[in-house]
Structure formats: C-alpha cells, structure tokens
C-alpha positions as CSV (number, residue, x, y, z in Angstrom):
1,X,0.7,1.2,-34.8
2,X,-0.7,1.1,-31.0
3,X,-4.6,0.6,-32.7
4,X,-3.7,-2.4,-35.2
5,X,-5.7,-5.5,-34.4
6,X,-7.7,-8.0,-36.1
7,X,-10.9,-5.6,-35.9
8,X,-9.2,-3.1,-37.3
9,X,-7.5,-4.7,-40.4
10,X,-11.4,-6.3,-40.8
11,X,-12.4,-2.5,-41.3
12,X,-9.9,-1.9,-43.4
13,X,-10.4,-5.1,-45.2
14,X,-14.5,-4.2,-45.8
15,X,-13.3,-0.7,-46.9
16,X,-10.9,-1.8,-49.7
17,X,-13.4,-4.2,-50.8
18,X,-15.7,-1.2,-51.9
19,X,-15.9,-0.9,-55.7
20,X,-18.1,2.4,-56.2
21,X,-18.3,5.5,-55.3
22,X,-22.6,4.9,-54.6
23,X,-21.3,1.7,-52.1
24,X,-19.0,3.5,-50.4
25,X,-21.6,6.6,-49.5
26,X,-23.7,4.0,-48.4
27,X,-21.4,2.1,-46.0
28,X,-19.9,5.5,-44.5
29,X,-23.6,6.5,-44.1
30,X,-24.2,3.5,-42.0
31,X,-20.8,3.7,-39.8
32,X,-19.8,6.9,-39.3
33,X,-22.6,10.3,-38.5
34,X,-22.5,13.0,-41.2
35,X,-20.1,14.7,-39.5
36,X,-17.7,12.2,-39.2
37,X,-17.5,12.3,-42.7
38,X,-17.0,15.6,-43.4
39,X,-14.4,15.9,-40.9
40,X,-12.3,13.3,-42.4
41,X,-13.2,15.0,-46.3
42,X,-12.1,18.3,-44.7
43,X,-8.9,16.6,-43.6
44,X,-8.3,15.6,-47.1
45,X,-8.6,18.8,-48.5
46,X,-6.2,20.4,-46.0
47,X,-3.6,18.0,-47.0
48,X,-4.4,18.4,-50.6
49,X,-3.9,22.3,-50.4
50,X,-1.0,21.9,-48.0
51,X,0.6,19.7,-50.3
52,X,0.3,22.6,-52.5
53,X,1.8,25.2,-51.0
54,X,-1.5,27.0,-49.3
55,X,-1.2,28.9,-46.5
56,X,-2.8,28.4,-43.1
57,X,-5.0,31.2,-43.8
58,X,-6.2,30.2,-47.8
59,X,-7.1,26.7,-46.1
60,X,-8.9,28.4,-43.4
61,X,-10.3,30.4,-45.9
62,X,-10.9,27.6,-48.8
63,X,-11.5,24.5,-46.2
64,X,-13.3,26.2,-43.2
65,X,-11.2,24.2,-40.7
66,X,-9.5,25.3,-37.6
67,X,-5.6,26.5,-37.3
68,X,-4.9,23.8,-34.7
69,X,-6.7,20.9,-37.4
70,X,-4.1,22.4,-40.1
71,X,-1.2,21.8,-38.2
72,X,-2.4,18.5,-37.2
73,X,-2.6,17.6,-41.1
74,X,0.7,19.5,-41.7
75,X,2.2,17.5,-38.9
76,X,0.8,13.9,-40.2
77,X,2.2,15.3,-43.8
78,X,5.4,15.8,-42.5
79,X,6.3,13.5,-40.0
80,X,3.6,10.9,-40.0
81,X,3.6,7.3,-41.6
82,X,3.1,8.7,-45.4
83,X,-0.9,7.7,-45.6
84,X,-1.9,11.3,-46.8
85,X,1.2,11.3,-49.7
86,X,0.1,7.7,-50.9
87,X,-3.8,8.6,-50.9
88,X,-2.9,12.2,-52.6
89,X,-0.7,10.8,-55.3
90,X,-3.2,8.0,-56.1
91,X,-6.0,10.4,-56.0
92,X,-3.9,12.8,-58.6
93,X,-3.1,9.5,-60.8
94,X,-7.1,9.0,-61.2
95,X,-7.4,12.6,-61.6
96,X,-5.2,12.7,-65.3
C-alpha cells in the first residue's frame, strides 16, 4: 500500500484501541467533519447491499449515493485488498 507509514499504522493503532461505540463517536467527531463520516457509513452500506445482490438502482434508491461511488465500492469488493468482505463478515458475526 503506497499510503502505509508509521502515521498511518498510529491511526490505525488509536482506532482499534476503541472499546465503545460512545468513544468511537467521539473520536470520529473530533477527526473527521460530519460528512466525512457519513460518506464512509454510506460506503458501508453500498458494500453491504452489494454484497447482497442489490442493484445499482435499489442502492441508489436505499443508500442515496451516486452510480460512479457504487462502482467504486463494487470495484474495491471485487478486486480490491478484501477490507470490505472482512469488515462485512465480522459485522454479520456480531449481528447473530
């Protein structure tokens, strides 16, 4: 990855060390705008309904995102380095 460096894997590092849902609103709060956050949550959702079967329209419909930001998720999904499966199947394991 052309972006890993020490700063980065300390983000990374202060993110996993989150233990609540209440701590990790307020550290997103301070790092990232409001819509930061919803972009990446909107992200999430794509890939969660992709992974379902949706089609580019339903998520459109469902999510409120763009075509293009859809086929960037579908693309990551697909061909990218497997973060959205891992965080999806983890998600679904807390879910049960």
């Amino acid at each position: 990855m052309k972006y890993r460096c020490e700063s980065v894997d300390r983000l990374f590092q202060t993110i996993l060390n989150l233990e609540t849902i209440d701590e990790c609103y307020a550290y997103f709060d301070d790092i990232c705008t409001i819509k930061e956050i919803q972009d990446l949550a909107q992200r999430l959702d794509t890939a969660i309904l992709l992974s379902k079967g949706y089609s580019y329209q339903k998520i459109t419909e469902k999510v409120d995102v763009s075509t293009a930001t859809i086929g960037r998720v579908s693309k990551c999904l697909n061909y990218g380095a497997g973060g959205y499966k891992t965080a999806i199947d983890r998600l679904n394991l807390t879910e049960e």
